[in-house]
C-alpha positions as a printed Julia matrix, in Angstrom:
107×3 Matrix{Float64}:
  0.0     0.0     0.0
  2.73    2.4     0.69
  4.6     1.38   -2.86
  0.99    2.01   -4.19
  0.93    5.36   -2.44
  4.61    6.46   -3.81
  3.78    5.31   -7.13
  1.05    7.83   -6.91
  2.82   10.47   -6.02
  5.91    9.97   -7.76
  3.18    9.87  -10.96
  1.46   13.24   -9.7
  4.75   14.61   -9.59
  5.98   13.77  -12.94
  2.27   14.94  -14.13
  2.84   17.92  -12.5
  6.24   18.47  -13.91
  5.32   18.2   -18.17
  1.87   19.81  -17.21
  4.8    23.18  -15.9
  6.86   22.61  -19.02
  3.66   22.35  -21.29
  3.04   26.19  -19.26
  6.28   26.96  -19.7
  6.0    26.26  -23.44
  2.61   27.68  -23.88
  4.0    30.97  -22.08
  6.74   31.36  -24.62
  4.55   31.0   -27.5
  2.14   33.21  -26.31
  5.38   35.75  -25.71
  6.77   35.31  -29.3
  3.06   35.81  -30.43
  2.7    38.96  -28.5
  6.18   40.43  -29.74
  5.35   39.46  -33.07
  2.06   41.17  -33.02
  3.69   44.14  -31.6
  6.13   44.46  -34.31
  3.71   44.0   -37.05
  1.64   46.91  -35.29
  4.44   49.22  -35.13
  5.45   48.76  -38.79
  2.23   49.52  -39.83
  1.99   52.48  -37.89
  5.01   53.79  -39.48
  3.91   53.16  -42.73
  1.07   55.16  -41.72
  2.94   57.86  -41.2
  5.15   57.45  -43.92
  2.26   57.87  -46.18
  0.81   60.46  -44.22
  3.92   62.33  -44.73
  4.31   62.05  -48.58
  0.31   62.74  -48.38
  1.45   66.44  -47.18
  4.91   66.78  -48.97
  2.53   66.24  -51.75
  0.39   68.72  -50.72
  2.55   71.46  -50.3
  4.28   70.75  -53.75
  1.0    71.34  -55.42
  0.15   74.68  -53.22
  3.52   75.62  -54.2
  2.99   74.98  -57.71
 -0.07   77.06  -57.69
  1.64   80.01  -55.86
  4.45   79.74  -58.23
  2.33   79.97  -61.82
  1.14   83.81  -61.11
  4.49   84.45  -60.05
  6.17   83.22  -63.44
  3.63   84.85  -65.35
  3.89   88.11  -64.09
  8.0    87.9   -64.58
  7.23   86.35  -68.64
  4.5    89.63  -68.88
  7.79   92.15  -67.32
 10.07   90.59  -69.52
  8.1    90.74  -72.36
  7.65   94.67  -71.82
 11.65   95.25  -71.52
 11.88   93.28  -74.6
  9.15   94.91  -76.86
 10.91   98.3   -75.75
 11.27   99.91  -79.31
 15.31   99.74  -79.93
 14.93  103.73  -81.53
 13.72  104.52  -78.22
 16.58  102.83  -76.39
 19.13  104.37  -78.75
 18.12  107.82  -78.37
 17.9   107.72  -74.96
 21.63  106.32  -74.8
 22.26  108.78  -77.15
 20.68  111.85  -74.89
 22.51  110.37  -71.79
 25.77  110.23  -73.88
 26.04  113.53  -75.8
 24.88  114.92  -71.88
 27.89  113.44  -70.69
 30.24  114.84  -73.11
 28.59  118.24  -73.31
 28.61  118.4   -69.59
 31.69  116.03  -68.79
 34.67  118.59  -69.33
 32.95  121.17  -66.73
């Protein structure tokens, strides 16, 4: 009866024993698992905001784009003026400014 007693612990023990390593086992999958899901969350919330952050690079390229279009057109239109200046006019003004020079030059 004792033998039969011993046996049963000695068997509750071992029981006891894989029933902790199964845990054990079970408790590092369930770790791995949880890092795993942690690292798949925080790559997608980086590609979030990556995205997010070409979303509004975007963004301002376009508002820049659309500030920059009057800007270039007004420059073309000023341009445009200084070149359609009549070249008489510009060479009797040069010549006004340089026959004042002489005339007034040797004073």
């Amino acid at each position: 009866m004792t033998d039969d007693i011993l046996s049963q612990v000695k068997l509750a023990e071992e029981t006891a024993a894989k029933e902790l390593d199964a845990a054990k086992d079970q408790a590092r999958v369930l770790i791995e698992e949880a890092k795993n899901q942690a690292n798949l969350a925080y790559k997608d919330e980086i590609a979030k905001a990556k995205k997010k952050a070409e979303e509004i690079l975007a963004d301002a390229k376009k508002e820049a784009e659309k500030k920059r279009e009057p800007v270039i057109a007004k420059a073309r239109d000023e341009s445009k003026k200084i070149m359609d200046v009549d070249k008489a006019k510009v060479e009797a003004t040069i010549n006004t400014l340089v026959e004042r020079i002489v005339n007034n030059g040797n004073s």
